[in-house]
GUVOLUM-120061 format. One line per 8 residues: their letters; for each residue x, y, z of N, C-alpha, C. Coordinates in Angstrom, 1 decimal. Example, Ala and Ser with C-alpha at 12.3 -4.5 7.8 and 13.67 -1.06 7.14 Angstrom:
REM GUVOLUM-120061
as) 13.2/-5.7/7.8/12.3/-4.5/7.8/13.2/-3.3/7.8 | 12.8/-2.2/7.1/13.7/-1.1/7.1/12.9/0.0/7.9
This chain:
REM GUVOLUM-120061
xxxxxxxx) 0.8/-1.2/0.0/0.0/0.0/0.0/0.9/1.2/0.0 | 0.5/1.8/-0.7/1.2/3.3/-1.2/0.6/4.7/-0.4 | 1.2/5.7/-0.3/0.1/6.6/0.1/0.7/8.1/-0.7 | 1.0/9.3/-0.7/1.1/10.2/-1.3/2.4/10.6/-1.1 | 3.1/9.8/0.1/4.5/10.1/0.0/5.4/9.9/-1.2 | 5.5/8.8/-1.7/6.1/8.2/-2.7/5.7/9.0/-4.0 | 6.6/9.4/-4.5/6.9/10.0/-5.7/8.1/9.0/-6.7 | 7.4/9.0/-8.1/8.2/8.4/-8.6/9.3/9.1/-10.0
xxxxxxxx) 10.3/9.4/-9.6/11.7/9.7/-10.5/11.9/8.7/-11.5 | 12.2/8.8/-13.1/12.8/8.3/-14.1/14.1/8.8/-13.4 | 14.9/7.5/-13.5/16.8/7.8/-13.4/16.9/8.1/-14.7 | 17.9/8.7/-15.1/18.9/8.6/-16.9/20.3/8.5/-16.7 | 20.2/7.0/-16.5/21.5/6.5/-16.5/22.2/5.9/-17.9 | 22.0/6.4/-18.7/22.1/6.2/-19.9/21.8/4.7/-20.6 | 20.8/4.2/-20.3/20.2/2.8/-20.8/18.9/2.6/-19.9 | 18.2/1.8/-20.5/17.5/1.3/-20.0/17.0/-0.1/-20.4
xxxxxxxx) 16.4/-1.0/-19.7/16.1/-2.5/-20.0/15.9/-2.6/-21.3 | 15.9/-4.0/-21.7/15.4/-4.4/-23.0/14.1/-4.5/-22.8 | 13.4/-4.1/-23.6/11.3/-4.3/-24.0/11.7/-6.1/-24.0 | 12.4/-6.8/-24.8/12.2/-7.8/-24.9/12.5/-8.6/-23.8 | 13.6/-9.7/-23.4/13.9/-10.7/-23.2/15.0/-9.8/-21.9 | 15.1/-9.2/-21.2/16.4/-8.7/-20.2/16.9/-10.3/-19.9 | 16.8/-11.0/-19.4/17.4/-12.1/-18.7/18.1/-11.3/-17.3 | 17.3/-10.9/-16.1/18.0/-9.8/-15.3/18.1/-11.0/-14.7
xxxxxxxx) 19.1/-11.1/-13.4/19.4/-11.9/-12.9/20.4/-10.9/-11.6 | 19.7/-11.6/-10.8/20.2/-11.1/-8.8/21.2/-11.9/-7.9 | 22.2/-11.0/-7.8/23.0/-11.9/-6.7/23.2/-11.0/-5.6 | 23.0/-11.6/-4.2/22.7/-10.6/-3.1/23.8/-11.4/-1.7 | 24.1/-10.1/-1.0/24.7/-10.3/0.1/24.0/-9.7/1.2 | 24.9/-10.2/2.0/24.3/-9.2/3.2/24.8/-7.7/3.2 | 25.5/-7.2/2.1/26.4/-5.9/2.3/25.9/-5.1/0.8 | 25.4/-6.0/0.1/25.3/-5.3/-1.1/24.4/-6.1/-1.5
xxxxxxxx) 23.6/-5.7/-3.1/23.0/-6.5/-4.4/23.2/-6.1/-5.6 | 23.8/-7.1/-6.5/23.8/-6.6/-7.9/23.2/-7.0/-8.7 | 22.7/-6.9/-9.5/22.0/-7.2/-10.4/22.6/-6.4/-12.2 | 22.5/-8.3/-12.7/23.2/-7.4/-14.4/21.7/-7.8/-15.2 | 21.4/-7.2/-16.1/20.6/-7.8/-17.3/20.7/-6.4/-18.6 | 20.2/-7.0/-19.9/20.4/-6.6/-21.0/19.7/-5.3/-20.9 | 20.6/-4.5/-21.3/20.1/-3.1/-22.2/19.9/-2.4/-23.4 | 19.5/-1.5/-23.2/19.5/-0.5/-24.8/19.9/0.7/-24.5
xxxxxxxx) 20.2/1.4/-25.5/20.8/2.8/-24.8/19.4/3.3/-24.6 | 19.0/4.7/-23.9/17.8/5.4/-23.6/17.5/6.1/-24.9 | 17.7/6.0/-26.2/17.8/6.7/-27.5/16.1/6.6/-27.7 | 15.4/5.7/-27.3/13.8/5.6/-27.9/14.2/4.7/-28.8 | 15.3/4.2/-29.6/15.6/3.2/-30.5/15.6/2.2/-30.0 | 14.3/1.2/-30.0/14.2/-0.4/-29.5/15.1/-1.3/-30.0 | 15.9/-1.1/-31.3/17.0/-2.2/-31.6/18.4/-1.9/-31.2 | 19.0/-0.5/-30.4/19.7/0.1/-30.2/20.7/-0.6/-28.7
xxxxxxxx) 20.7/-2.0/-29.1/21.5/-2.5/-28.0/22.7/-2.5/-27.6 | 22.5/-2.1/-26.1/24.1/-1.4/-25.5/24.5/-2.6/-24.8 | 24.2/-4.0/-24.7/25.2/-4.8/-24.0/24.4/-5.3/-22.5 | 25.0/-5.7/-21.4/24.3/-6.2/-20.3/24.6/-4.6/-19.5 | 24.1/-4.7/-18.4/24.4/-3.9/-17.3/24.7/-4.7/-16.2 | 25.7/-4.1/-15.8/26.1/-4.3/-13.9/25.3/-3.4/-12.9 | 24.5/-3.7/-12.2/24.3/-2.8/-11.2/24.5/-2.4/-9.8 | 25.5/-1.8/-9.2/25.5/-2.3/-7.3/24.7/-1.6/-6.5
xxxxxxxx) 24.0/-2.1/-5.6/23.3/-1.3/-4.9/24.4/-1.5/-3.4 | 25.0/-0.5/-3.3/25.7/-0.5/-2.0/25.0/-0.5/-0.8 | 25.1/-1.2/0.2/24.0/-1.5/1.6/22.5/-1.4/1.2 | 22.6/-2.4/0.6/21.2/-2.8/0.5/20.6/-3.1/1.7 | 19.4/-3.0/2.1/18.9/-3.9/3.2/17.9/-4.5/3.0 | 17.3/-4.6/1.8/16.0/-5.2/1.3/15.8/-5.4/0.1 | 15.6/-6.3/-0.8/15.0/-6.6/-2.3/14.1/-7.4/-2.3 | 13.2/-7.2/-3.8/12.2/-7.7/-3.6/12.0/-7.8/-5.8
xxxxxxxx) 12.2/-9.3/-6.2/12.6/-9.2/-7.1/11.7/-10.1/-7.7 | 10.9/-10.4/-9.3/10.1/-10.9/-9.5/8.6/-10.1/-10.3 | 7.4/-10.6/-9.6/6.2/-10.1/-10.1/6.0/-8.6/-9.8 | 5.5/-7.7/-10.3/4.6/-8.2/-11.8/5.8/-7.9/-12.8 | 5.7/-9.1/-13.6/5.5/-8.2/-14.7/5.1/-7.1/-16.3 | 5.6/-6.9/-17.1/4.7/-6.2/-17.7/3.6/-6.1/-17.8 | 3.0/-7.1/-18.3/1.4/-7.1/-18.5/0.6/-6.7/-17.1 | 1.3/-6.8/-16.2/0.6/-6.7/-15.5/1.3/-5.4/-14.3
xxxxxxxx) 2.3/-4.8/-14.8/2.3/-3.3/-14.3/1.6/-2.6/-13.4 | 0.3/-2.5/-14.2/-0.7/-1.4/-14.0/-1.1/-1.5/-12.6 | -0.6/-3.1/-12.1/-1.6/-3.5/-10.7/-0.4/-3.0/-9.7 | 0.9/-2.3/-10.0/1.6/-2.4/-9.2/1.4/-1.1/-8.6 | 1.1/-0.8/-7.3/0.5/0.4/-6.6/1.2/1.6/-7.3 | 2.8/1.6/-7.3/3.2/2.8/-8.1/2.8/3.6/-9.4 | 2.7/2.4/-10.0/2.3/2.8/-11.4/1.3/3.8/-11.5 | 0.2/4.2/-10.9/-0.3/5.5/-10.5/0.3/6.7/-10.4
xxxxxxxx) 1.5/6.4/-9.4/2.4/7.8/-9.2/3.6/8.1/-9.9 | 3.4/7.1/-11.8/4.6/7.4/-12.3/5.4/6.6/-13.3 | 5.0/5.0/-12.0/5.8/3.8/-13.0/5.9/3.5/-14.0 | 6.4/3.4/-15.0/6.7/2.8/-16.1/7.3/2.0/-17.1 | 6.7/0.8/-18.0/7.5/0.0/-18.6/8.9/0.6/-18.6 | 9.6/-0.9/-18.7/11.1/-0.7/-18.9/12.2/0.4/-18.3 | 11.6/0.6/-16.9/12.8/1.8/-16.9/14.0/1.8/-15.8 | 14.2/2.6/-15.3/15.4/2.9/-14.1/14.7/3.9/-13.1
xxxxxxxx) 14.3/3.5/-12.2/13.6/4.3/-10.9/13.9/4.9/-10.1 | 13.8/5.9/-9.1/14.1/6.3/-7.9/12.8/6.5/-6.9 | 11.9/6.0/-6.1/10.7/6.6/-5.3/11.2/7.6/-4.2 | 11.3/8.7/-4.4/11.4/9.6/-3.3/10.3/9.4/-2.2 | 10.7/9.7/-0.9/10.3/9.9/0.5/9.5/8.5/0.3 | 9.8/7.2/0.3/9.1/6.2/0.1/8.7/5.3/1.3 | 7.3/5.1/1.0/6.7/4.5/2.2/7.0/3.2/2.5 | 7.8/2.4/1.8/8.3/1.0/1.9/9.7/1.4/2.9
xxxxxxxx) 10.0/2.5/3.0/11.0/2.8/3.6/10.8/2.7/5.5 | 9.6/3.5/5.0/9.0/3.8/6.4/8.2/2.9/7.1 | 7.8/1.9/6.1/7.7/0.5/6.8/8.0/-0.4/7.8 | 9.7/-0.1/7.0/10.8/-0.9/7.9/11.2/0.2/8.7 | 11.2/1.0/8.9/11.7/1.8/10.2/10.5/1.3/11.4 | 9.2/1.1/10.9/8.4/1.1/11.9/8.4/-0.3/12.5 | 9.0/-1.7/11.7/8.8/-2.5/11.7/10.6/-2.7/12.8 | 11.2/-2.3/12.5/12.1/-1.8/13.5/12.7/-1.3/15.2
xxxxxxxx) 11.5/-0.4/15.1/11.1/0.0/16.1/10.4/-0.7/17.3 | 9.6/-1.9/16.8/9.6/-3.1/17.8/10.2/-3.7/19.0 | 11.3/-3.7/18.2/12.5/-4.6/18.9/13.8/-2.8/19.4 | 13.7/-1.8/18.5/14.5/-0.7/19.0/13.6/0.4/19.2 | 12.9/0.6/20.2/11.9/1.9/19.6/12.5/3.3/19.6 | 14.0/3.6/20.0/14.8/4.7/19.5/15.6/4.3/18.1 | 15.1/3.4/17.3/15.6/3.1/15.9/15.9/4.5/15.2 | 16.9/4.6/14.9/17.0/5.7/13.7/16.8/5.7/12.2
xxxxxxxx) 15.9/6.1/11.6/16.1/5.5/10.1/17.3/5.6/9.5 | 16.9/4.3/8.6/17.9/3.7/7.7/18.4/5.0/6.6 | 19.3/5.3/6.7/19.9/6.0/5.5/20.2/5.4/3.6 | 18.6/4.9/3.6/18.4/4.3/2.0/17.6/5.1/1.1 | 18.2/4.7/-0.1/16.5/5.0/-1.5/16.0/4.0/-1.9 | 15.2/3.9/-1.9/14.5/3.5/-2.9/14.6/3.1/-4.7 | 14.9/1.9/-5.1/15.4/1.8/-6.9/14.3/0.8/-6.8 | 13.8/1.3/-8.1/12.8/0.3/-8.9/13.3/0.0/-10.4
xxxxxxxx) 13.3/-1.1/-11.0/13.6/-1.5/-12.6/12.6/-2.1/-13.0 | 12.1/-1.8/-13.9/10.8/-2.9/-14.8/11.3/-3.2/-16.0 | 11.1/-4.6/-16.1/11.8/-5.5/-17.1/10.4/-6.2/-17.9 | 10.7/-7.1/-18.6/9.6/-7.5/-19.4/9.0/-8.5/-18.6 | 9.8/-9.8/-17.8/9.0/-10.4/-17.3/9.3/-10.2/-15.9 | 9.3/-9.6/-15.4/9.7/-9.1/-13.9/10.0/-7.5/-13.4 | 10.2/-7.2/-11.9/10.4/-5.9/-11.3/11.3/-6.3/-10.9 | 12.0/-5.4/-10.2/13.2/-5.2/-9.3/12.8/-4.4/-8.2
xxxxxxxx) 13.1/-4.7/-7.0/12.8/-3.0/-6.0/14.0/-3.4/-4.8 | 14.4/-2.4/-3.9/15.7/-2.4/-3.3/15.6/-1.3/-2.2 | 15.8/-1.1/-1.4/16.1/-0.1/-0.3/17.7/-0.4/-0.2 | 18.3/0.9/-1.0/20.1/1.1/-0.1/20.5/1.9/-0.8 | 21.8/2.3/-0.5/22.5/3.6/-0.3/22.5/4.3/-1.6 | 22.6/3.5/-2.5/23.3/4.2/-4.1/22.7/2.9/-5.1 | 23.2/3.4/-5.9/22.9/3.0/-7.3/24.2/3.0/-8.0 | 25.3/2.3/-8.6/26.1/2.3/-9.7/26.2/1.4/-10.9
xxxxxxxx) 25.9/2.4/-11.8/25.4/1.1/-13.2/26.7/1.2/-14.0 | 27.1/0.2/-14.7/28.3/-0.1/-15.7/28.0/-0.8/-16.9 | 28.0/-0.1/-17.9/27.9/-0.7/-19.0/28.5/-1.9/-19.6 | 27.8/-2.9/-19.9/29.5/-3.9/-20.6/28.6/-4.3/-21.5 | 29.9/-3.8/-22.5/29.3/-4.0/-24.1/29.0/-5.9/-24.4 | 30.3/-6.7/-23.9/29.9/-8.0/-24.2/29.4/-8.3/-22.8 | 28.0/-9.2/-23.8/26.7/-9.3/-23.5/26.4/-10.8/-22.4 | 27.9/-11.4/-22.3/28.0/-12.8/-21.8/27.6/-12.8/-20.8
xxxxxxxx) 27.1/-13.7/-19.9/26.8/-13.9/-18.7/27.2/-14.2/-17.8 | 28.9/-15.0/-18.7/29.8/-15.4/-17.4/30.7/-14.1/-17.4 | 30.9/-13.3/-18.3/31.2/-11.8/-17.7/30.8/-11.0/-16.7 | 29.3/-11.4/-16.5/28.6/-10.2/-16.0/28.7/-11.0/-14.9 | 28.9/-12.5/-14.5/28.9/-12.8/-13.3/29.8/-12.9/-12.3 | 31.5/-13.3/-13.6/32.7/-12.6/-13.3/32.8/-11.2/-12.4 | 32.6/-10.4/-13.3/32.8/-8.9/-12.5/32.0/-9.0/-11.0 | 30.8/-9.5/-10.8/30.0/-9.7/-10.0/31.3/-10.3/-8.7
xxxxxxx) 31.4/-11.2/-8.8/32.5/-12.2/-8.2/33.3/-11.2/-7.5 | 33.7/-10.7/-8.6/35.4/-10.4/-8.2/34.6/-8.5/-7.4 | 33.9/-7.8/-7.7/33.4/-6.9/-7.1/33.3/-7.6/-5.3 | 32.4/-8.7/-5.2/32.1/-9.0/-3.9/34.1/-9.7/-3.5 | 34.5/-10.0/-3.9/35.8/-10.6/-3.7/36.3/-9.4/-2.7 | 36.6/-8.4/-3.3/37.5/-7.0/-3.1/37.1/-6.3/-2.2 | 35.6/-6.6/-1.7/34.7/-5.5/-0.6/34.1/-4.6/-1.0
């Protein structure tokens, strides 16, 4: 459930998902999540493919990865305040946020809120959503998957 806090921001991170087939795929820690899948550049050109993306979400503390997808968008509470096929998200002042602070507060009731945003990605057959620190996306031209899981690796290897 949504309420009027949540505002939703297009990112322009220069790409955005493929309409077709992304193949996104999530690998998560307790410190981070990355997630790579296929892009396009943001040109409006639907055959204008830029390769996979890497994405880190530094201190993640939550994802939530899967339904809906496309077709079924519309049902997703945001989509009202913004959402849109295929894109790169940010929800300002978000109530998913404020959730977990309250859900927190149980067990700490001087909890301080978490110092997260909010990222949303909509892909063709799935969402993405995430509470943490940052966003850093990397383009990689080849499109391989043991590339993208490589870098993945060796990213979590290093810290």
């Amino acid at each position: 459930m949504t309420s009027n806090i949540d505002k939703v921001i297009e990112l322009d991170l220069g790409c955005v998902p493929e309409d077709g087939i992304s193949e996104a795929l999530l690998i998560q820690t307790e410190l981070s999540a990355f997630l790579t899948f296929g892009v396009r550049y943001a040109t409006g050109d639907q055959t204008d493919c830029a390769g996979r993306a890497l994405v880190e979400f530094p201190r993640c503390i939550i994802t939530q990865f899967g339904y809906p997808n496309d077709e079924a968008l519309p049902g997703h509470p945001l989509y009202a305040f913004g959402l849109k096929y295929y894109g790169i998200f940010e929800i300002m002042n978000p109530s998913w946020l404020k959730r977990i602070d309250q859900q927190n507060r149980v067990a700490f009731p001087k909890f301080d809120t978490y110092a997260s945003r909010h990222f949303l990605i909509t892909f063709h057959d799935s969402t993405f959503e995430c509470l943490a620190a940052d966003i850093h996306l990397k383009i990689m031209i080849d499109s391989a998957y043991k590339n993208s899981l490589q870098s993945v690796f060796d990213r979590i290897i290093q810290g």
